[in-house]
Structure formats: C-alpha cells, structure tokens
C-alpha positions in Angstrom: -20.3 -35.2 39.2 -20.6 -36.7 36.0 -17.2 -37.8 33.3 -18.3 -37.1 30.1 -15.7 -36.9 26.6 -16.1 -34.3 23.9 -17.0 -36.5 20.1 -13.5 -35.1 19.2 -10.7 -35.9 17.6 -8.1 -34.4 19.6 -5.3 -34.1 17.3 -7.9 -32.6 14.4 -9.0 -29.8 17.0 -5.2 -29.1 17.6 -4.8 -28.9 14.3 -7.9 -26.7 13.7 -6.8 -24.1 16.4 -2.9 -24.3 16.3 -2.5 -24.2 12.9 -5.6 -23.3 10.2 -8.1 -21.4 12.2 -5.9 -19.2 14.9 -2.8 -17.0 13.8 -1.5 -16.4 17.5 -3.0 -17.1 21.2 -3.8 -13.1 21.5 -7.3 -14.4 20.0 -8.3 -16.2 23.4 -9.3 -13.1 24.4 -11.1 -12.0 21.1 -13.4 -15.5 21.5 -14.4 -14.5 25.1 -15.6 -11.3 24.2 -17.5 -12.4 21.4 -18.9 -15.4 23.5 -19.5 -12.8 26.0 -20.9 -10.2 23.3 -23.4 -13.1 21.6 -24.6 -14.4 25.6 -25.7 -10.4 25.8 -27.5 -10.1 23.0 -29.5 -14.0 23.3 -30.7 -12.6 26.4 -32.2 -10.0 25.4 -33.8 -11.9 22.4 -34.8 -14.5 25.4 -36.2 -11.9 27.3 -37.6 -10.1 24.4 -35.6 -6.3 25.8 -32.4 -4.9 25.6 -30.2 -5.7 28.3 -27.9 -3.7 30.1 -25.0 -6.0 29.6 -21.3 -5.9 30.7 -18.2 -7.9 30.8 -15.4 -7.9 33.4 -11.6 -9.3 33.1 -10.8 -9.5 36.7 -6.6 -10.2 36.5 -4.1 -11.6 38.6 -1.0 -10.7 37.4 0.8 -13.4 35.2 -1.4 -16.3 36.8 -5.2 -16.1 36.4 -7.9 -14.5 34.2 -11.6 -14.7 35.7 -14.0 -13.4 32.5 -17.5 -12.7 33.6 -20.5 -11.6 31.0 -24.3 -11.1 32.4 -25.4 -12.9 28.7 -28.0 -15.6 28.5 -25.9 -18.0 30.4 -26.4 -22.4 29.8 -28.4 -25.0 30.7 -26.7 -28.3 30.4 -28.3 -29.4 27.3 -26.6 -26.2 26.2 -23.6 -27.4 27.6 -23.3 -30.5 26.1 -24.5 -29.0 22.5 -22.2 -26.3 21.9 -19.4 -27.7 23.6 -19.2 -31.3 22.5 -20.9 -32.0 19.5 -17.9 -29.1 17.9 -15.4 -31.5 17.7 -16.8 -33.9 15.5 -16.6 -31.4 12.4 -13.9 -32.4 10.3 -11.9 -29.7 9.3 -13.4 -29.5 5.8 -16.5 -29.3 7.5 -15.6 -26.5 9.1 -14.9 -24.4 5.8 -18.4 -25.0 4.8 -19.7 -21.6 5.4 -22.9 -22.7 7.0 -20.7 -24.3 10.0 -19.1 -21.3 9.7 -22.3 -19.3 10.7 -23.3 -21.9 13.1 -20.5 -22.4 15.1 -17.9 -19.8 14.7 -18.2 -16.9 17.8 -20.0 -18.9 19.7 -19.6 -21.1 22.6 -17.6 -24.2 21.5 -15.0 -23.3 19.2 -14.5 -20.0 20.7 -14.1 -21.5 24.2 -11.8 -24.4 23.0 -9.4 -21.4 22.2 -8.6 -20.8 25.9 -6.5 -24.3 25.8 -3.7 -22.0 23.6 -3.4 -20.3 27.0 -4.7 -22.5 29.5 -4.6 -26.3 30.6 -8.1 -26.9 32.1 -10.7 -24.4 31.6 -13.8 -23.7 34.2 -16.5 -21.9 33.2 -19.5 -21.5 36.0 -22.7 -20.7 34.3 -26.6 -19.5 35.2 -28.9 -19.7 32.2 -31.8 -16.7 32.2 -34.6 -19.3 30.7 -35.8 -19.5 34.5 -35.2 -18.0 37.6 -34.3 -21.2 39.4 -31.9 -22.3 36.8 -29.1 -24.2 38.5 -25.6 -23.1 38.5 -23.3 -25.4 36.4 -19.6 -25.8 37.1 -17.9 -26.9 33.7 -14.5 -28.1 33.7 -13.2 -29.2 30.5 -8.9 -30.6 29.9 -7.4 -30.8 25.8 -7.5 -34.1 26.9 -10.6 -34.5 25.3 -12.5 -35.1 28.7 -14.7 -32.7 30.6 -16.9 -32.9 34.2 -20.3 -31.1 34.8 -21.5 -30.5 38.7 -24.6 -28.6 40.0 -22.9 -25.6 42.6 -26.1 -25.0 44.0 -26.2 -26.1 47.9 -22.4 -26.9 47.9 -19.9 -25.3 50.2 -17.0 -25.0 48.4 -13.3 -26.1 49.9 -11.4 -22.8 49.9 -13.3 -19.5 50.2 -11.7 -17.7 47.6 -13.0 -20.3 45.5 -16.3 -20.2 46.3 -16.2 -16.4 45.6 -15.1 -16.7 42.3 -17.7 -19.3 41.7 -20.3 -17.5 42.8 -23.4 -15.9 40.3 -25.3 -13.4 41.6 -27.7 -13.5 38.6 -27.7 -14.8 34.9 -24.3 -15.2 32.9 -21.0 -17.2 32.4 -17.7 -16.6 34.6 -14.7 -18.4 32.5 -11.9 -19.2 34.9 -8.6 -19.8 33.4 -5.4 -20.4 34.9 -1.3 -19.6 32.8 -0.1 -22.4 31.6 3.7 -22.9 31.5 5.0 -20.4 29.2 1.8 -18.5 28.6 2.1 -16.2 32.0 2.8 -12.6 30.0 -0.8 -13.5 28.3 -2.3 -12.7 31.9 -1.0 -9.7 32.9 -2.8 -6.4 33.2 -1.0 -4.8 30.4 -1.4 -7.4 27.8 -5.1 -7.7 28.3 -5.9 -4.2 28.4 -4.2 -3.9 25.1 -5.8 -6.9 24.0 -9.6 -5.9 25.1 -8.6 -2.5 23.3 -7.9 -4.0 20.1 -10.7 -6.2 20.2 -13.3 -4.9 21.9 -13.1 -0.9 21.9 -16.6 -0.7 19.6 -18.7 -2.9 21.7 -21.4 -1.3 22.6 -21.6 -2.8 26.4 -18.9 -1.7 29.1 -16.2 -3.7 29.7 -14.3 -3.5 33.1 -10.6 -4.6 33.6 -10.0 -5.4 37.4 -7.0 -5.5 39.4 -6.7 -5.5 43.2 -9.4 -3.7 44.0 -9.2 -1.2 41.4 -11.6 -1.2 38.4 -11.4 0.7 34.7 -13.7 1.1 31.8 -11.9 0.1 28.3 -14.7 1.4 25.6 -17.1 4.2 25.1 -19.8 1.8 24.4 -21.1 3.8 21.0 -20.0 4.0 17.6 -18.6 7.6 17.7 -19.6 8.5 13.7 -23.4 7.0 14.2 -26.4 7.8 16.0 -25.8 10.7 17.9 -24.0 14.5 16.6 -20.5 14.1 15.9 -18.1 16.7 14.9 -15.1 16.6 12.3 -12.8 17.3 15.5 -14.1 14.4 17.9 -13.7 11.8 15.1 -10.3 12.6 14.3 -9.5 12.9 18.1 -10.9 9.4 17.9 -8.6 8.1 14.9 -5.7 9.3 17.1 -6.8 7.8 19.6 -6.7 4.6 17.9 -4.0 4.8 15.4 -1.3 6.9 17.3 -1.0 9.4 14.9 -2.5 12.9 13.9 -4.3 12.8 10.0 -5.0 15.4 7.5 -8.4 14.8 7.6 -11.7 12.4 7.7 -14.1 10.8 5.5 -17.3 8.8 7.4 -19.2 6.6 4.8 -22.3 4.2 5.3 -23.4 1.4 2.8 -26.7 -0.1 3.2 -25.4 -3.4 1.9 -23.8 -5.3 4.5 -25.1 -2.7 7.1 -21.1 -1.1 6.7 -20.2 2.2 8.1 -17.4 3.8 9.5 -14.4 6.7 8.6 -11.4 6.7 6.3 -8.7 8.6 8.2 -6.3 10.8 5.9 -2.6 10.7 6.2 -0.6 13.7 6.5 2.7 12.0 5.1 3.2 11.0 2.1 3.4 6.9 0.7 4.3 4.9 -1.8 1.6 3.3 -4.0 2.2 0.0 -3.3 1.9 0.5 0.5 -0.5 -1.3 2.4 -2.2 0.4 5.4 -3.0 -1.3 8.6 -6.9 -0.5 9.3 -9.4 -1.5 12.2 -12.0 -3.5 10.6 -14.6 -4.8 13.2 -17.9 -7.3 12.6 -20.4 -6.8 14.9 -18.5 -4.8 17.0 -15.3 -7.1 17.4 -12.3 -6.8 15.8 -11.7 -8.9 12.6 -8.5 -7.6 10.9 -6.3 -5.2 10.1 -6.3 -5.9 6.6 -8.4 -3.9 4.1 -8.3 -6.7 1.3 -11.4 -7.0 -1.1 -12.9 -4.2 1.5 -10.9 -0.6 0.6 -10.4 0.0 -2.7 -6.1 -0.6 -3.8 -5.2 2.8 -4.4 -6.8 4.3 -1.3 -3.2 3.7 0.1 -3.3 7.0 1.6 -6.0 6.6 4.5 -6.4 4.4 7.8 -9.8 3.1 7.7 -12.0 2.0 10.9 -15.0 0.7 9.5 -18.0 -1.5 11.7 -20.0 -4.3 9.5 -22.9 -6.0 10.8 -24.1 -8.5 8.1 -20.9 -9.3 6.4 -19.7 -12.6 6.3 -16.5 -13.4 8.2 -14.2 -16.4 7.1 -14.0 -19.4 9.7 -10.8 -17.7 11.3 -12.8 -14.8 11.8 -9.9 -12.7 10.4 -11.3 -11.4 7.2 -14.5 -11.5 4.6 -16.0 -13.4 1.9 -15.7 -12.0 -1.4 -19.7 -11.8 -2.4 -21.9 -9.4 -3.8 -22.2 -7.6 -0.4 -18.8 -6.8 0.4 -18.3 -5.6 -3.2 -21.1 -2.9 -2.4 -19.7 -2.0 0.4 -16.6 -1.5 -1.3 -17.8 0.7 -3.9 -19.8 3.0 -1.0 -16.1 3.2 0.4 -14.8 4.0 -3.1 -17.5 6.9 -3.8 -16.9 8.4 -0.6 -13.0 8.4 -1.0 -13.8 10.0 -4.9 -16.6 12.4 -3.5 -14.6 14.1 -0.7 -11.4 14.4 -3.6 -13.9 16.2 -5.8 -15.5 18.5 -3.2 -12.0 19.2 -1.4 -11.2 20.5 -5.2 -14.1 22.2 -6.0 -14.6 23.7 -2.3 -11.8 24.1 -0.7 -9.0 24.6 -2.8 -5.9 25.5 -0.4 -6.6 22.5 1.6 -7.1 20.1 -1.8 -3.6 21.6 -2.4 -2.1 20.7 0.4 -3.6 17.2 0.3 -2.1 17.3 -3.6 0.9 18.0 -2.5 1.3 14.8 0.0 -0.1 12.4 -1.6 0.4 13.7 -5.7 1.8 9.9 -6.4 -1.4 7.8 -5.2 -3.4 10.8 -6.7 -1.9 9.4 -10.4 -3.0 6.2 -10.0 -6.2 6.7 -8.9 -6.9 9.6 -12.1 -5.7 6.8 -14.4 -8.4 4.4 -13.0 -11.3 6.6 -12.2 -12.6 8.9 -15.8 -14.8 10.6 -13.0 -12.0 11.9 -11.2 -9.4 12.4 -14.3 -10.7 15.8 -15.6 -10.5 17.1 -11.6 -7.1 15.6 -11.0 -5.1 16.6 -14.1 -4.9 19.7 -14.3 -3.0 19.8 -10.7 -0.3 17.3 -11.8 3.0 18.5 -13.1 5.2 17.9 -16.1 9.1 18.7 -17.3 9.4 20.5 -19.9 11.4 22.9 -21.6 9.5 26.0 -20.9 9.7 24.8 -17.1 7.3 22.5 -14.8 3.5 22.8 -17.0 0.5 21.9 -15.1 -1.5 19.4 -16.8 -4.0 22.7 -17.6 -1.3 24.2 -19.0 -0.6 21.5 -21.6 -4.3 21.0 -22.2 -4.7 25.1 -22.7 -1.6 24.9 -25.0 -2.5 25.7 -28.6 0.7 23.5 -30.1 1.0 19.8 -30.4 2.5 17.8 -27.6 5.5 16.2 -28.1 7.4 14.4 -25.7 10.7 12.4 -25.5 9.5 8.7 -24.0 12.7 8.7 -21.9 15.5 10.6 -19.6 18.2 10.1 -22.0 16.3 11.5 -24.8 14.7 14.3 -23.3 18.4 14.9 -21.9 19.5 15.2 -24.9 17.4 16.9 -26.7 16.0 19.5 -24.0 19.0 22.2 -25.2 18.1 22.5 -28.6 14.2 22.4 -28.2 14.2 25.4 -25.4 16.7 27.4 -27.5 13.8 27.1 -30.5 11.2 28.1 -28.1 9.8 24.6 -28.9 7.8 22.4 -26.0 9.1 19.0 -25.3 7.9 17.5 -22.6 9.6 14.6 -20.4 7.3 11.7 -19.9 10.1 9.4 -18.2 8.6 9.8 -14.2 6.3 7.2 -13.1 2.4 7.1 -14.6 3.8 10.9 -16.7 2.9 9.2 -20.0 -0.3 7.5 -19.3 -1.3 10.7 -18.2 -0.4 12.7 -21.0 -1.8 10.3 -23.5 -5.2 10.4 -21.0 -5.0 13.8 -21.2 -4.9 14.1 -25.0 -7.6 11.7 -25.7 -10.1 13.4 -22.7 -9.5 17.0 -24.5 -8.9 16.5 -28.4 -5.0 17.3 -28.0 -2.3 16.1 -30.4 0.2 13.9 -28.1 3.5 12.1 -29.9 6.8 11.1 -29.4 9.7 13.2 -30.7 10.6 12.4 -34.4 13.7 12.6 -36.1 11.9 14.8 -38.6 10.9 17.5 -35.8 14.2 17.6 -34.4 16.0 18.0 -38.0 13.1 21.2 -38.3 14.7 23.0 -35.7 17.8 22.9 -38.1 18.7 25.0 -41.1 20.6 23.9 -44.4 23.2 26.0 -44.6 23.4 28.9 -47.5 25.5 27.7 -50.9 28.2 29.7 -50.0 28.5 28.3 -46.5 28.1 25.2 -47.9 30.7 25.7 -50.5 33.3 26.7 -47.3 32.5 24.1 -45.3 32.9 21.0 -48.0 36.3 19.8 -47.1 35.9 20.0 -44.1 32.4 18.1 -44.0 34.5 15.7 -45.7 37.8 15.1 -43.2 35.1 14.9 -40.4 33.2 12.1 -42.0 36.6 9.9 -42.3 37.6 11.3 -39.1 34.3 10.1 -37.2 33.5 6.7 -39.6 35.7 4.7 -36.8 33.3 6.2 -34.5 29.9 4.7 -36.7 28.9 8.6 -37.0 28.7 10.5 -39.8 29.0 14.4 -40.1 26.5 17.1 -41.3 26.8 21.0 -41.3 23.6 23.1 -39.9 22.6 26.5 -38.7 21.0 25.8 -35.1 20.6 27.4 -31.9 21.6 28.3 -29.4 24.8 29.5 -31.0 27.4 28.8 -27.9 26.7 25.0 -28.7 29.0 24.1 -30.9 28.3 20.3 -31.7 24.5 18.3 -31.2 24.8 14.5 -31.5 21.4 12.7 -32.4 21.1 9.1 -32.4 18.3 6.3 -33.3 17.4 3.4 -30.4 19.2 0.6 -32.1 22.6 2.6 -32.1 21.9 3.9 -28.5 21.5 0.3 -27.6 24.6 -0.9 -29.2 26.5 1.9 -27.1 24.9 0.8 -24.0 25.7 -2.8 -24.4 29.6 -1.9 -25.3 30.0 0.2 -22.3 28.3 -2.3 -20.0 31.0 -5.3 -21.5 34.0 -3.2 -20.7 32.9 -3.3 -17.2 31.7 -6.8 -17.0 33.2 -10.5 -16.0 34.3 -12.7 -19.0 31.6 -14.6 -18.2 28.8 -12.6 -19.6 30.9 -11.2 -22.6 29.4 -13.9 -24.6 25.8 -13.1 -23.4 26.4 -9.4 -24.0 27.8 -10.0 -27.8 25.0 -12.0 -28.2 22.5 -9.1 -27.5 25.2 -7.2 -29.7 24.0 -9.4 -32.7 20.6 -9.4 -32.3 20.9 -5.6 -33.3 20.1 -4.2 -36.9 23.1 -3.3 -38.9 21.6 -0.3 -40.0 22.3 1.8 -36.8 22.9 5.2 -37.2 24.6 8.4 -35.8 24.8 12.0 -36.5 26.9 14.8 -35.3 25.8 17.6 -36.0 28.4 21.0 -36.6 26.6 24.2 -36.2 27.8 26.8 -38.4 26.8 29.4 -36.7 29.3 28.7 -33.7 32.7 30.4 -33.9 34.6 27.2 -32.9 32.9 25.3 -36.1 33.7 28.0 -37.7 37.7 28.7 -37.3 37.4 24.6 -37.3 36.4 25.0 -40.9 39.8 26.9 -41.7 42.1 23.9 -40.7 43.6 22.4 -43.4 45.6 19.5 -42.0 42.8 16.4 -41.5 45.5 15.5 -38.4 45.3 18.7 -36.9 41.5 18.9 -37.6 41.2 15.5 -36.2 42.0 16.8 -32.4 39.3 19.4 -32.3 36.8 16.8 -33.9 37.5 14.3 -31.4 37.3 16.4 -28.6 33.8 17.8 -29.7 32.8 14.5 -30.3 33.3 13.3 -27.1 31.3 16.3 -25.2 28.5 16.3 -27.1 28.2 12.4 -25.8 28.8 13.9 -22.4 26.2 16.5 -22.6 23.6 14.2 -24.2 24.6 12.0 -20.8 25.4 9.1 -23.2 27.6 5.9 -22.1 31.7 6.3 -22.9 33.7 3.3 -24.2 37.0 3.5 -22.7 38.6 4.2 -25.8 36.5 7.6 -26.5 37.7 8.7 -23.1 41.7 8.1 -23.1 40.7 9.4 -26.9 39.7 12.7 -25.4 42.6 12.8 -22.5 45.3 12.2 -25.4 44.4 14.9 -27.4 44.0 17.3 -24.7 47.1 16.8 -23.8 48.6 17.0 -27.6 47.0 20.6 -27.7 48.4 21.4 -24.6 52.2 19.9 -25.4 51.6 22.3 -28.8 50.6 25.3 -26.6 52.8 25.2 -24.2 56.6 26.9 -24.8 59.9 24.6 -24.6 61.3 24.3 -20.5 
C-alpha cells in the first residue's frame, strides 16, 4: 500500500464545497448517483452497447451507506486523474465553464462531497477495460492524504468486511461511514427521500437495501416520452411527485437543448408574484427546483417537471446558463403554455371557464404581455361598471365611448349619478383593469377616456328662468354659507331625484382634503412635513356642491328665508354628500354636522 496526497489546497476545497459550490450535505447523495449514472453510461460507450445498469444504497441505519453502481469502474491511472489532479483548480478556475464540463458530475469533485457526511471515504473499484482488471481499494481522509491497495489475493481481517469489499464484476462500491453529527443523513428514510428527489428519472433501477429487504425507487422511463401515455397516467404522475391533485397537463418538447417534459396545472388560485417549486432534472438527475430563465414569469400557475439533456448546468449543478439554448427552450415552454390557453378556449369552453375562473389574475398579466393571446383572453375578463359587471366583449360590442373613473374614490363618487342617466362608467381602479381597457381600445378601434368634468356637468340641466329666478337668494346664502368650506354652490336639474345634493371635486382639492384629515390624526412631528405637501398644492383648487332642484328637500330649502336657519340644512347636506362620495372628514365638518343635528332636534322637540 502506497501514501499518496491529493495537489490540493485543503482549505480552498473546503471552501469550494462548504461554501460556493454545495447549498446543504443532502447533495452527497445527488454526486453518487450521478458518478454512478456517468460510470453506466462510459461503459457502455467502452463496450460499444447499452448496459443493463443499476445502483444499490445498501443502509445501516444512522451509521453506514455502502453505494454500489455496475458503471465502467477505475484503473489506477484513473484514480489518480480524477481524484487528485481536482484539487489544484483554483476556485476561479472552477467557474470557467469548460472545468465546469470537465470535471463537474464526475468522479473527483462529486466524490470529495462525501467528506460533508463522512470522515474517510473508501471506494473499492473494478474497471471493465479488461477482464483481469485488478480491484483497487481507495481510501481517501479531508486531510488531504489518500492510500491505494490491490484487493486481489488478500484475505481480509473481518468477514463482513471482506463482503462488502467484494466485486463480483465491473463497477465502484463507495463505503462511507456518519460522521459525528451527520447520523440522520444515513438512515433509511432520509435516503429514500433523497434518491427520490434526485434520482426518480434515471433511467436504470435503483435499489434501497435494508436488512435483508430490498425496494425499487424509480420507473426507469420518462413517463411523457417514448412509449403511449395517457392524460390520466401523467397527472397520476405529477401527484405523485408534487403531492397534490392539478387541473390539468401540458407535455412540451424543444429540440434545442434536447428539453421535454409537462407543465402541471394548479387547481387553486395564486398570486402573480408567486414562485412555484418545479422538478427540473439534467440528464436525468435532479438540478433545481427553481424555474429561473427556464419557465416563462407569468406561468405562476403550473408545476413544471421538465428533463434536459444538452443544457448547460452551472458548477453547483443547481441551475443553467443563460445562452441561446435555454432561451429556446423557454419559448417551446412558452408556446405550449399559450397553445393549450388558446385551444382550452376555442375547444373546450366549460373547462377554459373553470380554469378562468382560478387563475383570472395571472390570466391578466399574461394577455397584457402576449398580443397573440389578448383578443382570446379579453373578452372573459370582467369590469365594474354602472350597468353591472361587463365582460370585456361587452365593452368592445358597446356602441358608446368608454369612459372610466381612473380611481375608487372617483368612481365612488360618481357611480350614482352616471347609472341614474343610463350612462356607462366603468371602474378601472383593480389591478392590470386599465391597461386592459386601454389594450382593449387600441386592439378594436374603441374610444377609451377618463371621466371629464365636462361629461359629468352633461348629465346636469340649467335650470328654467323661472326656477332660476326662485332659487337666487338662496344660491346666494349657500355660497357665503359654504365659502368657509372652499366650495361654492350651483343649482341643477339632475337625477336621480331622491338625491338631494352631488359634490364634485378636482384632484388638487381632493388632495388638500386628504392631507388635512391625515394631520389631524398625525404626531407633531410630521405636521410640518404634511403642511409642506399642503404648499406644494395649487391655489386654484376647486369644489362644487351641487343642489338639485328637482329634489323636494332643495326645494322647501329654497323657501327659507333666514341665512341662519338655512345654514343648518346646508351644512348637514354638505356633510353627506362627502359621506356618500366616501371622501375624508376634518373633525370640524363632523362635530359641524352633530351640532346642528342636535339644534334641529332641540327646535323640534316640545319643552319638558
């Protein structure tokens, strides 16, 4: 037996596994798979057939881990070349991407992993390059130090060590042992989880083994290729993997990259800035759960498992480059996704209803980035307005312009007096409702614009001379009555006729209203900070409250003679239309509207 040290340095490898290349231990078993997975295939290539490969875990609860592949197995030249010669790469070296293809997933690296887990690693090993190929005992510490021996001939000390070392034919047995601490990373239930995640699309059995007892983890094919596959099998499949029951599947294929796989449906509905957990494999093996650069942002609503052959991992082996490749990929992903929206529409439109109805939000997104998709989508999407919810086809099918109100106070406001008109308004204040009204105007020739002050003044009539000549005076004690308020008055004819006052104001005044309301509630320390805002406004805000003439109130209001007593009833009008528009009290306008309440009352009410 020979001493020989790895060209390492030792901290730098610790470094490179702890802390840039690694994100937890579970991986150990992710490199001994694909070391196992790579051995199988080189022997086949060595052989020049396909061979019937297989890897076995054989477990000893919480202690030891004996990993066995029937791959191409090592000579010592092997040895020394793929398990030595890693550690001189510097770590920069390592993110060259050719290292990267050299190196990373096969022996060396991947086998230096075991020391997260282990503190001496054995591997026995039988290269197939000839038949009387001598078996090799490695041992290797994180010392930096490692020992080679030829088994053959040797009678081993213990029996049960001589079993384990012994190779019937070709292939590599890795022998670990727990180090301190790392004993739940050996047990049966961990590594049959593990070998799940990892390995479930290999396309060679692999056997977990446990006192006596032995069980298959995969199915050994890729169930959406290569032989007939129904809807129901796949999505038995997705629940299978993901714990959950979908609405439905999509498979795709892109040549580029040689990428196939199936995008699993939700059945619940999420939020558009959710990010799905996904099984993405390379060449069989589990990369990553995360869909980055790979499924497109808004497909928020699926689970994607997806198997790539000739993509190009990064050197933790937990995700891709970003190159022409994977972009194609990504759009065969994307065209799928848009394809099966489109037929589920034109086909089957109960079930495109249903998926409407969970996932309506993502749906929004997705129209606004995707023209192709836009004409399908809109006309499914539904709006506020005041002649009830409208479907985007009903807005686009409507012969009169759309107007909206660009927000929730507005269209609060204004919502009475349009529906008692019979005029649309529309309320554009719910997430993406704007950009898809504007879209939808500019797609099919409609007239879209905000709510003027001209087109709500429309819906009002001047009022007739003589009207006008009964109302003067007291068009006149409101105005001085509401001046303190920074309103003015104006008599109209309006609908609907039980509404006795409608109060219309401009941004800027709206503004001013908020910012008072907010200072009555706030700490002296922001006063200055809100007057500040305060002053930045124009001083040409404005206010109107409206009288409608044709109410009976307005009317017997007009017949008051005294501006005190006519004060009371203006006040008090004044104050509900700013609660029925839903705008912000000052604390004055409220005590305002309590005191002369009561006054009425105290006049109303008979001597005790």
């Amino acid at each position: 037996m020979e001493d020989f040290r790895f060209k390492v340095n030792l901290g730098g490898m610790i470094e490179i596994l702890s802390d840039h290349l690694y994100s937890s231990p579970d991986v150990y078993i992710r490199e001994l798979l694909q070391n196992g997975a790579d051995a199988i295939t080189g022997r086949g290539k060595l052989q020049g057939a396909a061979v019937e490969g297989e890897v076995t875990l054989e477990v000893t609860e919480g202690r030891q881990l004996i990993f066995t592949d029937n791959g191409q197995g090592l000579t010592e030249e092997e040895i020394h070349q793929f398990l030595a010669i890693i550690g001189e790469s510097s770590k920069r070296e390592l993110e060259d991407k050719d290292l990267r293809t050299d190196y990373i997933g096969r022996f060396g690296i991947g086998l230096l992993s075991c020391f997260m887990v282990s503190d001496e690693i054995c591997m026995v090993t039988k290269s197939c390059r000839s038949e009387d190929a001598p078996v090799l005992e490695w041992n290797g510490k994180p010392d930096g130090t490692y020992t080679i021996q030829r088994l053959d001939g040797q009678t081993a000390p213990e029996p049960e060590e001589a079993r384990i070392k012994h190779m019937d034919g070709p292939g590599t047995k890795v022998i670990l042992k727990a180090k301190d601490g790392m004993g739940h990373y050996f047990t049966r239930e961990v590594i049959e989880h593990l070998l799940t995640y990892y390995g479930l699309l290999l396309p060679f059995p692999i056997f977990i083994r446990q006192d006596g007892e032995e069980k298959q983890i995969n199915p050994t094919y890729l169930p959406w290729e290569g032989r007939a596959t129904n809807k129901q099998e796949l999505m038995l499949f997705g629940q299978m993997i993901f714990g959950e029951q979908f609405f439905d599947c999509v498979p795709f294929r892109s040549e580029e990259g040689n990428v196939s796989g199936v995008a699993y449906i939700l059945n619940y509905t999420v939020l558009p800035s959710a990010k799905s957990s996904h099984r993405i494999y390379l060449k069989h093996m589990m990369l990553t759960e995360k869909g980055d650069n790979l499924i497109p942002d808004w497909a928020v609503f699926t689970k994607c498992i997806v198997h790539a052959t000739d993509l190009r991992p990064t050197a933790s082996r937990e995700g891709f480059y970003v190159d022409k490749m994977l972009e194609s990929a990504k759009e065969v992903i994307e065209d799928s996704l848009i394809n099966y929206i489109d037929a589920l529409a034109e086909g089957q439109p109960e079930q495109f209803t249903r998926f409407f109805k969970i996932h309506h939000l993502t749906l929004m997104s997705l129209a606004l980035a995707t023209p192709k998709l836009f004409e399908r989508l809109i006309d499914y999407f539904e709006f506020e307005t005041t002649r009830g919810t409208m479907t985007g086809y009903d807005l686009r099918m409507s012969q009169e312009p759309l107007v909206y109100a660009p927000t929730r106070e507005k269209y609060k406001q204004l919502s009475q007096l349009f529906f008692a008109q019979g005029k649309l308004l529309i309320n554009v204040s719910y997430v993406h409702a704007l950009d898809l009204l504007i879209q939808l105007g500019r797609v099919f020739e409609k007239k879209v614009s905000p709510v003027e002050e001209w087109e709500i003044e429309d819906l009002m009539q001047d009022l007739s001379p003589d009207d006008q000549d009964e109302g003067f005076e007291f068009l006149k004690m409101a105005n001085r009555i509401l001046k303190s308020h920074d309103c003015r008055a104006e008599l109209k004819y309006f609908s609907p006729a039980q509404q006795p006052t409608f109060y219309l104001i401009d941004e800027n005044t709206l503004l001013s209203r908020q910012i008072a309301a907010t200072r009555a509630k706030a700490d002296s320390m922001f006063f200055n900070m809100l007057d500040a805002f305060a002053a930045d406004l124009p001083n040409d805000t404005a206010a109107v409250l409206y009288f409608n003439y044709h109410n009976p109130i307005v009317k017997k209001m007009a017949e008051i003679e005294e501006e005190a007593d006519l004060k009371l009833f203006v006040e008090i009008l004044y104050v509900q239309a700013l609660q029925i528009g839903g705008f912000p009290l000052h604390n004055n306008e409220l005590g305002m509207l309590n005191s002369n309440i009561l006054s009425l009352m105290e006049r109303g009410l008979p001597n005790g």
